[in-house]
N, C-alpha and C positions, 0 to 999 in steps of 0.2 A: 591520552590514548586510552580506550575502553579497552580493560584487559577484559569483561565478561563476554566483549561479542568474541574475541579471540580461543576464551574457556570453553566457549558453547558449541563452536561449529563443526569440530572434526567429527569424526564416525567412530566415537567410542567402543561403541557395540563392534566393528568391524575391528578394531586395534587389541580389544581386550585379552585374546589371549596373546598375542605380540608383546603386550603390559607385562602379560603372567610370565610370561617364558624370558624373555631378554631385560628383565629389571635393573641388570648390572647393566644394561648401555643408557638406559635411563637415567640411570644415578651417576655412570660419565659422563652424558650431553647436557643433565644438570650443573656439574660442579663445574666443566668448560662454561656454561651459559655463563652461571654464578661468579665466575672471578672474572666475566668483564663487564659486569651491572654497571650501569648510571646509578650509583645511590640516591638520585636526584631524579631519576625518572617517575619513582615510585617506591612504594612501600616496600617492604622486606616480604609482605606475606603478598603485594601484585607483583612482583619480581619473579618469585616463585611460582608463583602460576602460570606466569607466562613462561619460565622457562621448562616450564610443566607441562605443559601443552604442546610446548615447541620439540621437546623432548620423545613424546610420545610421538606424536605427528610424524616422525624422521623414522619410525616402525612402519609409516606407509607405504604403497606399493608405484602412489604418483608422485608429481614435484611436492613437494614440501606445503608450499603456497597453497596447489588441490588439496592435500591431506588434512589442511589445517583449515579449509573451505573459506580460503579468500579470494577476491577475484582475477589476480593477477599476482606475478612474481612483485613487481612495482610496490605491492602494500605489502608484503611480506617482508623486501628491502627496507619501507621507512620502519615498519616492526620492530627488527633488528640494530635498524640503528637509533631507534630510540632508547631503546632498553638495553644493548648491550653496544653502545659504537663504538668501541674499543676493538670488539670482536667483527664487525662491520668494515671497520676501516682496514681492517689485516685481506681482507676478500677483495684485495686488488686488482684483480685480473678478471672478478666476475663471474667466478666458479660458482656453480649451483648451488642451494644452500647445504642438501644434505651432504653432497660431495664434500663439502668445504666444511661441514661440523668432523666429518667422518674423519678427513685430512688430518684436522686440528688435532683430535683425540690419536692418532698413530705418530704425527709431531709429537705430542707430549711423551711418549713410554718407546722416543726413537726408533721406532718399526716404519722401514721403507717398503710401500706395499705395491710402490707405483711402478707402472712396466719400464720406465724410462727415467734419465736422473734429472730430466725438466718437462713439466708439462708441455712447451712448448713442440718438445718433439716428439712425442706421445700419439701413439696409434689408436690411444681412447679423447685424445685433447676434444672431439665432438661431443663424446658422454660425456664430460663435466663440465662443458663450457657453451655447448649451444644453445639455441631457444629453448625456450621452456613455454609453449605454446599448448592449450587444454587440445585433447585429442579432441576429435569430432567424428561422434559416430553414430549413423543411423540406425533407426529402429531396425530395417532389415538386417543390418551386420551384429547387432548382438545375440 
């Protein structure tokens, strides 16, 4: 897997002060990325990148997938489960990514944030779990 086309495509210039200001969630969606590496995926310094990228990317304002300018959730899924399928495999039920990195990190430090004590029954269950389809919008509505 080319981790440079992955390095290259997000909208740095749009994320950077996101980068500057929330550096500590950076350095937790790292360390989650980080403890469920393939060390067989890749190197220790393409590992980090990707999970560098993937990290920042999760500061953006769309799905995870747009932020990270791939062209569907579907290549962001093999992404993930190449470099981290550990963490891939726990996303059972098909939560969106950053919903599901965000989860993970409030699982580790025990903080229940969620309005219900199962997603299933959950009056947000459509925010974290429905399509993830690129908006579509014309030159006149912007």
């Amino acid at each position: 897997m080319d981790t440079q086309a992955i390095v290259a495509t997000p909208d740095w210039n749009a994320l950077a002060d996101r980068m500057e200001t929330r550096r500590d969630e950076i350095v937790d969606l790292m360390s989650l990325l980080r403890d469920h590496a393939d060390l067989a995926a890749g190197s220790p310094a393409d590992v980090d990148s990707v999970a560098w990228a993937i990290a920042c990317a999760s500061l953006g304002d769309q799905h995870l997938w747009q932020d990270l300018g791939l062209p569907s959730r579907r290549e962001l899924s093999m992404l993930i489960e190449h470099w981290f399928p550990q963490l891939a495999a726990r996303n059972t039920h098909n939560m969106k990514w950053k919903k599901f990195f965000y989860k993970q990190l409030c699982l580790r430090e025990d903080l229940l944030i969620c309005k219900a004590p199962t997603c299933g029954v959950c009056s947000d269950y459509g925010v974290c779990f429905g399509p993830e389809e690129a908006a579509i919008t014309s030159p006149q509505a912007r």
